[in-house]
N, C-alpha and C positions, 0 to 999 in steps of 0.2 A: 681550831685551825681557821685561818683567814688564808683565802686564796683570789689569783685572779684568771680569769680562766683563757688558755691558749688551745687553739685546735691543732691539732699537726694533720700527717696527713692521710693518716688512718681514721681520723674522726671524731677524735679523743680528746676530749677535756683535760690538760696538764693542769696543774698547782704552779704557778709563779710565786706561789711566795706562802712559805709555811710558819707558824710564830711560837708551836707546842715542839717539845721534843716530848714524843709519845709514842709508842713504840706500835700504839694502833694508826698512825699515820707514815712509819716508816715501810714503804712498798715498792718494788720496782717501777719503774716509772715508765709507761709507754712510750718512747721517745727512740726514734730514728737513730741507728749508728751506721749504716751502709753508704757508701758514696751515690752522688746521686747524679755523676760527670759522667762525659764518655771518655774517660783515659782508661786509657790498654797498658797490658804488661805489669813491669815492676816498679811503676811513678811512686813515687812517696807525696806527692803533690800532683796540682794541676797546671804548674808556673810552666812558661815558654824556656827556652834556653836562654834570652836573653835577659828574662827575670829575673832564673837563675843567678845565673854570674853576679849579679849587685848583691847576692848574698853572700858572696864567698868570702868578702872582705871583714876580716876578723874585727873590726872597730864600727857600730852603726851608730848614726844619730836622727835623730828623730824631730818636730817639732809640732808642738799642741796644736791642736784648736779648738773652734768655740764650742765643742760639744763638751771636751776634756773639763774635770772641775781639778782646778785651782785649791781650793779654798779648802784651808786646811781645821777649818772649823765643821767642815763636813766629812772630812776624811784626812786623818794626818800624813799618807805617803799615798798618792795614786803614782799613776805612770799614765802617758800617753797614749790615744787610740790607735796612733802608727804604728806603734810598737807592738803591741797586742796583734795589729793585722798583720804584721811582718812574720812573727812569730807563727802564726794560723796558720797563714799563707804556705809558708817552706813546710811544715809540717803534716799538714791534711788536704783531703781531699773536700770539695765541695759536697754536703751533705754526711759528712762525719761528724763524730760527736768527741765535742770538746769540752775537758772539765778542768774548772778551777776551785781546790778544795780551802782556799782560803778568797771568795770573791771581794770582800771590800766593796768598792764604791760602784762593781760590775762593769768596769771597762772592759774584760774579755768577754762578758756576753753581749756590751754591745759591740767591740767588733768579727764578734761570730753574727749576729743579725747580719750586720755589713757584708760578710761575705757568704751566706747563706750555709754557714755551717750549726750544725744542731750542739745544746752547749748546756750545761747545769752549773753552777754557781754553789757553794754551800760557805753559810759564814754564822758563828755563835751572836753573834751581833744583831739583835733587831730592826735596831735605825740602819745599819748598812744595807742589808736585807730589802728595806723599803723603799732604799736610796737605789738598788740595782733597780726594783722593779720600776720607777718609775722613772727612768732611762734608756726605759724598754717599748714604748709606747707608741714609738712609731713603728708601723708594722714592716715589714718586709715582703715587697708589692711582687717582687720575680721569683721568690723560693717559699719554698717550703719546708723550712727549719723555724724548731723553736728553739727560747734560749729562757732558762728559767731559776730564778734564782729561792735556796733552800734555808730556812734556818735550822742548823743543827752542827752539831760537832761534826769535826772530818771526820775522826776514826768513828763513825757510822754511817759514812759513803758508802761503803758497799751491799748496804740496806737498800741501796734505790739503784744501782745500776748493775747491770748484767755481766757477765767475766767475758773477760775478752769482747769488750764493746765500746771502749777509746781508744781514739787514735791517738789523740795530745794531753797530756795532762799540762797546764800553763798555769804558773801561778807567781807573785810576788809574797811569801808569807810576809809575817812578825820578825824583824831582826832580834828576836831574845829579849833581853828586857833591856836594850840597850836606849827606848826611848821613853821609857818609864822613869823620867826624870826632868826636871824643870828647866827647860830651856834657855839659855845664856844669853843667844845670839852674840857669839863672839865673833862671826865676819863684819859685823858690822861695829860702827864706830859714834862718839857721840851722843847723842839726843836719840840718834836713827838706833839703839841697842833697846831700849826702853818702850818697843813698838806694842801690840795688842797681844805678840805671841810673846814677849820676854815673862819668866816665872811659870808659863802655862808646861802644864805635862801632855804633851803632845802623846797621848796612849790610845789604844784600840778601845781597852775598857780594862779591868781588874775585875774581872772572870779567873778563879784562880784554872780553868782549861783553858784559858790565852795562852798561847805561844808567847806572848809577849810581853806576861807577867816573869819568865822562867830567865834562871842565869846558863850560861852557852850551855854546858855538858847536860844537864837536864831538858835545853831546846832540841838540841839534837837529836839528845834519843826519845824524844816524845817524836820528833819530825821522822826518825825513822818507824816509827811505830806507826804511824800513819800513813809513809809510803810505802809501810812493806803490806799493808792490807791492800793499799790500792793498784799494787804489781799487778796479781792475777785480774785486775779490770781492763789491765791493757791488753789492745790485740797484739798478736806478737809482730815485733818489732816496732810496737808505739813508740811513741817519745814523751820526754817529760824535761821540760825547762823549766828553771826555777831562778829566775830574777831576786839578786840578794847583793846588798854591801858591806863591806867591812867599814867599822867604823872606831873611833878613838874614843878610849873611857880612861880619863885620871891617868891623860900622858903615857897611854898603851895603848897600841895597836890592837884592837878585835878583828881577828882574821875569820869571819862568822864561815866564809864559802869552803875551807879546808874542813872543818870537822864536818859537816854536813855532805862535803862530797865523798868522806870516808864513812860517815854513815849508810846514806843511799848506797853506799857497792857494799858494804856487808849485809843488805838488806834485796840482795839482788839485783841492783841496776848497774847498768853498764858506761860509767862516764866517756862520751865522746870528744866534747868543745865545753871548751870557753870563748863568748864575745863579750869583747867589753862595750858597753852601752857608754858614752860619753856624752855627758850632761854638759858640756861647756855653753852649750848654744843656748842651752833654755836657763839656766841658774840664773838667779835674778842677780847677786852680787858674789863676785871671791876675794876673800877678807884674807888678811896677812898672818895667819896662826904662825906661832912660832920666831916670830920677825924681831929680832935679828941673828938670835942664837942658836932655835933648834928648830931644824926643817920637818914643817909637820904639810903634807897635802891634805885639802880639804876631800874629806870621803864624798860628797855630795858632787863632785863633781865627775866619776863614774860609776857603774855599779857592773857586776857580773849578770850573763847570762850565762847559768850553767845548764849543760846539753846532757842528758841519758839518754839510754833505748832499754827498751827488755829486752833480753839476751836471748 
């Protein structure tokens, strides 16, 4: 095991970053779940009323910045740090513990740092794994949360954290294997098709445990097998959003957010919302699919956030 070491605030040396799955390193992990605000009553957050309300609106967008990576030679799908704090934010409390069982490039542990929420990360990917930890490095000067990123499979999450000890589970998984395939670039036209990502297989990795090796009916129920372990981690009435698109394979619609939100409720979760996330603003170009005879919309230009609770 290679680790980097975080005190919290018990005293405690955490592991930011683990590279064995070995079942002598798989341990509860000392780490903060209790809120650490002074809100009273029945809050589900810490947002003011007028917070609130900017949430209410079913359509959100969002816009990068220079901490967000780009660069899809480091990570084939991130999402924005706004989003991630938006999400946090409606969700928890100051000093709750936030997990993301598919972390990637660690944009929700850095913006649990950002808002001084305590946060674990797990991702089968090494270099991902590497790439949260050192994203991580600036410290968090007013709180005392840590946010730490794990490698191992999901469905061995509940080897390290305690039941009923998340408030949010947040994640973007693997869309199935619906990117495990060699790239077109058909919005684009010309010379500009032919760029550094046309022919590249934009994939996690071909791990046959990737989600993102698997065709939808086998994503899914591998995806409910991993959320129905990680039920009993939530406190009651946590939440658990899961950012996903539907995408087009061979002139069909991939409807990925239906089978997965009828998975999740046979698996005990409770579907509350959908918002749609609209990518318009940040998409670098929208190409003419289908032009002039069959109207196809480009999926990349929104994606779902799907809302549960435990029941």
């Amino acid at each position: 095991m290679e680790s980097q070491g975080a005190l919290n605030d018990t005293g405690l040396n955490l592991p930011s970053l683990i590279l064995e799955n070995d079942d002598n390193f798989r341990k509860i992990l000392p780490i903060n779940s209790n809120p650490t605000c002074d809100c009273e009553g029945n809050k589900i957050n810490c947002l003011s009323a007028k917070e609130w309300i900017k949430c209410q609106i079913g359509v959100w967008r969002f816009q990068y910045e220079t901490r967000d990576i780009r660069d899809k030679k480091l990570h084939p799908a991130t999402f924005p740090i706004s989003l991630s704090k938006k999400i946090i934010e409606l969700f928890s409390h100051r000093g709750e513990l936030i997990l993301d069982p598919f972390v990637g490039s660690g944009t929700t542990l850095v913006a649990a740092n950002d808002l001084d929420r305590n946060a674990v990360g797990f991702d089968l990917n090494k270099d991902y794994v590497e790439l949260s930890s050192s994203r991580l490095h600036t410290d968090n000067l007013f709180g005392k949360s840590n946010q730490i990123p794990i490698q191992d499979d999901a469905l061995n999450i509940d080897k390290y954290l305690e039941k009923e000890s998340i408030k949010l589970i947040w994640t973007s998984p693997p869309y199935a294997n619906l990117l495990n395939r060699q790239r077109k670039n058909k919005s684009r036209r010309g010379d500009e098709r032919k760029n550094d990502q046309f022919d590249k297989v934009e994939q996690y990795s071909q791990n046959p445990r990737d989600l993102g090796t698997m065709e939808l009916t086998q994503y899914a129920e591998n995806m409910g097998d991993i959320f129905e372990k990680l039920l009993p981690l939530l406190k009651p009435k946590g939440h658990c959003v899961i950012n996903v698109s539907d995408m087009w394979w061979e002139n069909t619609r991939i409807t990925i957010h239906i089978p997965l939100i009828e998975e999740l409720r046979k698996r005990g979760y409770e579907f509350r919302n959908t918002i749609i996330w609209d990518r318009t603003n940040i998409v670098n170009r929208i190409g003419i699919f289908g032009w002039p005879s069959n109207y196809i919309t480009m999926g990349t230009t929104f994606e779902y956030l799907l809302h549960f609770i435990k029941q």
